[in-house]
C-alpha positions as CSV (number, residue, x, y, z in Angstrom):
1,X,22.2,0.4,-1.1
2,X,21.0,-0.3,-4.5
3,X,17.9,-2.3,-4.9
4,X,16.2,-3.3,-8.0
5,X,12.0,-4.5,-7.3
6,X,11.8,-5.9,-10.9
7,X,8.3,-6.3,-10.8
8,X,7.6,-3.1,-9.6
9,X,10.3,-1.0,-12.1
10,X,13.5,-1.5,-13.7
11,X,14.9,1.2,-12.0
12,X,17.6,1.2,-8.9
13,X,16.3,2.8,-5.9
14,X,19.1,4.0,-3.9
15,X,17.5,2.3,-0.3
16,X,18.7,3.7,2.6
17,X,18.8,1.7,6.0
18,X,18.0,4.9,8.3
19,X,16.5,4.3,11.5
20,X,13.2,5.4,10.2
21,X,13.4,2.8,7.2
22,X,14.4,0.2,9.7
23,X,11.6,0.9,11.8
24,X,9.1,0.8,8.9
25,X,10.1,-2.7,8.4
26,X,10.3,-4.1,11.7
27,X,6.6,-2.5,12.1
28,X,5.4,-4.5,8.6
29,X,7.3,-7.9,10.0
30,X,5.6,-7.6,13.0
31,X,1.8,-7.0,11.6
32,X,3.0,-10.0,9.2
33,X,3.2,-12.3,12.1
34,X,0.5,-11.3,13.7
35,X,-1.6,-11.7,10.8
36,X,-0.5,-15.5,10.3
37,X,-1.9,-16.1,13.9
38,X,-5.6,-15.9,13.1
39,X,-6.5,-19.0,15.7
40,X,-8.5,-17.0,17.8
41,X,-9.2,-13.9,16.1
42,X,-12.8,-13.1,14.9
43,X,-13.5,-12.8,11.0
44,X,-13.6,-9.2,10.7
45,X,-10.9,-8.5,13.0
46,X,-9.1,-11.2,10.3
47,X,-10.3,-9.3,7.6
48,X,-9.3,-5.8,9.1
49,X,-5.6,-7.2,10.0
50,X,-5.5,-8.4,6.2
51,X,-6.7,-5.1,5.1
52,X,-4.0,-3.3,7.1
53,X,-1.3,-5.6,6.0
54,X,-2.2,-4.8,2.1
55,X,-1.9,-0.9,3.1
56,X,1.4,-0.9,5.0
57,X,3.0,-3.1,2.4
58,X,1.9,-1.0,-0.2
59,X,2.9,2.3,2.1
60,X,6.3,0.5,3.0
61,X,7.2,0.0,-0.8
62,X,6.2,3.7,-1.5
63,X,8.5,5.2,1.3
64,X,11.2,3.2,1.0
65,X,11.7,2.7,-2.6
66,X,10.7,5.9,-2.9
67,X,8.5,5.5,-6.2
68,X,7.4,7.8,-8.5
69,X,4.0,8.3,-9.7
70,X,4.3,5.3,-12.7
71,X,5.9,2.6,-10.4
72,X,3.0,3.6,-7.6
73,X,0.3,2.6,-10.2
74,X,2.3,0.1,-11.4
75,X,2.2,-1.5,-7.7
76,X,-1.6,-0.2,-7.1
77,X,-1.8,-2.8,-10.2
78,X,0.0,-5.6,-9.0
79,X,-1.3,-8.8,-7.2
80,X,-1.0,-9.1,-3.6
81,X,1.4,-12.1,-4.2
82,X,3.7,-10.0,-6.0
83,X,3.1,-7.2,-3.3
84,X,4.2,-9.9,-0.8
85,X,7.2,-11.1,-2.8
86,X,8.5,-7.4,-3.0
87,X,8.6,-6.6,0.2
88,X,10.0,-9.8,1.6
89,X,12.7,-8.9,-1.1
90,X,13.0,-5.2,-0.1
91,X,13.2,-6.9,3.2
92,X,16.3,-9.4,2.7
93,X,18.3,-6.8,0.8
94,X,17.4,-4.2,3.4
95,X,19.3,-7.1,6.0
96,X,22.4,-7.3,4.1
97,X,21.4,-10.2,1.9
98,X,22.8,-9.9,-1.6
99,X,21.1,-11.4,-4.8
100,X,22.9,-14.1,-4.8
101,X,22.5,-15.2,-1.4
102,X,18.5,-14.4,-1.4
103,X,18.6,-17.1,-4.3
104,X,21.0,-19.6,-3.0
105,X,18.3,-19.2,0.2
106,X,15.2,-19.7,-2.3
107,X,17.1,-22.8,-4.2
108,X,17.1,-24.6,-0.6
109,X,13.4,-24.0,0.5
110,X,12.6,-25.0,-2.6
111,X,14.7,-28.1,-2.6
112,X,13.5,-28.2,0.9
113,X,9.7,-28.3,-0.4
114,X,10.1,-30.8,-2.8
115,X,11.6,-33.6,-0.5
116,X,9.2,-32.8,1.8
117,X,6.3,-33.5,-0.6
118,X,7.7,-36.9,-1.5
């Protein structure tokens, strides 16, 4: 499949959903849950899973997009927000989610978040 990381490059990286992809982004989902459980978890162990989280996102963009050198710095540059919003991108499309369904899905959290807020 075709996916475009805007943020990242304007280029279309032909994303395949192998096994080994697949794997690559169940593994980051999981270490993504884990790190929003932090109740009982000791700073530096918080701090480490954190840590870990920035290098397999940044590993799981790199493999899977399969970047060149430019787009690497490009992401070695880029906020961890950004980071996050990439991969949970590379993530939906990567599920079958088009474009337009990952923004119909935005458009309700976001209407979502705003009536809850009033």
């Amino acid at each position: 499949m075709k996916i475009k990381v805007t943020v990242i490059s304007n280029r279309e990286h032909n994303v395949k959903t192998t096994n080994r992809n697949m794997e690559k982004m169940y593994d980051l989902q999981l270490l993504m849950a884990q790190a929003d459980d932090i109740q009982d978890k000791e700073p530096i162990e918080i701090i480490k899973m954190q840590r870990d989280l920035l290098h397999d996102s940044i590993d799981f963009l790199t493999t899977v997009l399969e970047l060149n050198n430019q787009e690497q710095n490009k992401l070695d540059e880029m906020d961890f927000k950004q980071t996050v919003e990439a991969v949970n991108y590379t993530f939906e499309r990567m599920m079958g989610m088009s474009d337009e369904d990952i923004d119909l899905a935005n458009k309700k959290e976001q209407a979502a978040d705003k009536s809850n807020k009033d």
